[in-house]
N, C-alpha and C positions, 0 to 999 in steps of 0.2 A: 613348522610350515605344513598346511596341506596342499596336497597335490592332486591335481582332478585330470581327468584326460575330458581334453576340447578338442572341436576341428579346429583344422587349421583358421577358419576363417570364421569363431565363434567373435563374438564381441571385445572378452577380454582378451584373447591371443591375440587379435590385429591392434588391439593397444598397444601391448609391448613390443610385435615385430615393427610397427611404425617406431618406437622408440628406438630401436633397433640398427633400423634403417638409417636414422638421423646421425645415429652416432657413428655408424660407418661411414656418412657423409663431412662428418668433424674431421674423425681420423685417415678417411681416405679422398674427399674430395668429390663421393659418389654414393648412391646406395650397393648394396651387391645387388649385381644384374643376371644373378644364378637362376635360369626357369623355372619355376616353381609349381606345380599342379597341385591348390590345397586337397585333390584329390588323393594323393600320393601320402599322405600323414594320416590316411583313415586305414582304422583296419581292415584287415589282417598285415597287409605291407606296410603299415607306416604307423605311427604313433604320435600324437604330439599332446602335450603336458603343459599348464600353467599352475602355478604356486601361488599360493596365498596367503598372507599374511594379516590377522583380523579380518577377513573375507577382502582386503584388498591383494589384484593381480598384481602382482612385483616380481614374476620370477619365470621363464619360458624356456620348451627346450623341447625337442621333436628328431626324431629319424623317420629314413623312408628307404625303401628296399634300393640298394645299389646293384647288387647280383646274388644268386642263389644261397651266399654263404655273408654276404656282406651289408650291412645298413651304414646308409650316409645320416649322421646326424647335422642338424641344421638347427639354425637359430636360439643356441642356449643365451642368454644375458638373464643379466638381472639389473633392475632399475638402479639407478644411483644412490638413492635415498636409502635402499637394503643393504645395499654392496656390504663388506668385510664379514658379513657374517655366517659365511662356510654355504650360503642358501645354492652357489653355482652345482659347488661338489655335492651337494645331497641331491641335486637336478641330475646333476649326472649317474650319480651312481643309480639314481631312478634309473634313468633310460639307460645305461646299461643292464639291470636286471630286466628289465623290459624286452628287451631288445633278446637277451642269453634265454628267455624264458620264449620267446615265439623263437627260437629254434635257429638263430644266427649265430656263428661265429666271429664273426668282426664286427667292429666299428670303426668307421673310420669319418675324416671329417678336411676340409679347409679354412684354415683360419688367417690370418693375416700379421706381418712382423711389425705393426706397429699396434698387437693386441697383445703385447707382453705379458698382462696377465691373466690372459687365457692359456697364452703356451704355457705357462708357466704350472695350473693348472694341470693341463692336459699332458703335461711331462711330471708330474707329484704323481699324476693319478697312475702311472703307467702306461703311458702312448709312447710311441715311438715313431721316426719320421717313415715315411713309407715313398712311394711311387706316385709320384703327382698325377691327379686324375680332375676329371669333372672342367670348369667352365673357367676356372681358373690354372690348371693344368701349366701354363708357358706364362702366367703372372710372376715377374720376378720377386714381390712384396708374399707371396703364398708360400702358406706352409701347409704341409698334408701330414697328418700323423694317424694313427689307426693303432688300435689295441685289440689282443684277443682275448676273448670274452671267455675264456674258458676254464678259468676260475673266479668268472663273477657270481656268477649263483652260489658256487661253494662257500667263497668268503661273506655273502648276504646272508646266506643260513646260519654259519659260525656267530656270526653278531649276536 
C-alpha cells in the first residue's frame, strides 16, 4: 500500500470519508455528527492520510491536535472490497508514528460498540479504555480508548 498525506478535503479523502459516513449510517442509523474543521488535519496539528492501492484510494485515516500532549485520531476505514487485508493496522500504525514523530504522546480516539472490528483492532494494537471525551462523551453505544505512544517510534525503527 502507498500512503500519501491529503487534506482533509482533497478529492480522494472526501471519497472514503463519504463512505464512511454511509456506513456509520447502516450500523448506527446516522452519520457522526463530530465537528469537523478540514482545517484541523493540516499541519503541523493534524495529519490526514489516504492509501492506495494500484493508485486506487481504499484506505483513510487522520488525527488532529486534542491537547498539548494528545492527538484525536478520526476517520480510519478502509473500503469493503480491501477489508481483511491488515491495510487498517498499517494505517494505524502510520499515524501513530506520525503522530510519536511531531512530538505527541497520546492518541486517543472514539469508536462505536457495534464497530467490533475496529475495537478489536484498537485493543491487538495496544489501546486501552480511557475517560470519555469529545462529542460523543455521555453516548451510551461509545467507546474511548487511547494508547501511549511512547514506544511507537522505538518499535517502528526495530522493524
Amino acid at each position: 500500500m502507498r500512503i500519501e498525506s491529503r487534506q482533509y478535503d482533497h478529492p480522494d479523502a472526501v471519497k472514503l470519508i463519504d463512505e464512511v459516513q454511509q456506513e456509520y449510517v447502516i450500523r448506527y442509523g446516522g452519520v457522526d455528527e463530530t465537528p469537523v474543521d478540514p482545517a484541523e488535519f493540516a499541519p503541523p496539528l493534524g495529519l490526514f492520510l489516504v492509501g492506495y492501492l494500484d493508485d486506487v484510494p481504499l484506505v483513510t485515516g487522520g488525527w488532529r491536535r486534542h491537547d498539548e500532549s494528545s492527538v484525536e485520531m478520526k476517520r480510519l476505514y478502509v473500503s469493503p472490497s480491501a477489508r481483511g487485508k491488515g491495510l487498517a493496522r498499517a494505517m494505524l500504525a502510520e499515524l501513530e508514528i506520525a503522530a510519536a514523530e511531531a512530538g505527541y504522546r497520546n492518541l486517543i480516539l472514539e469508536t462505536g460498540s457495534k464497530q467490533p472490528e475496529a475495537i478489536a483492532l484498537y485493543l491487538s494494537s495496544g489501546y486501552t479504555r480511557i475517560t470519555p471525551f469529545g462529542f460523543y462523551a455521555d453516548a451510551p453505544e461509545a467507546q474511548h480508548l487511547g494508547k501511549d505512544l511512547a514506544r511507537t517510534l522505538g518499535a517502528a525503527r526495530a522493524e
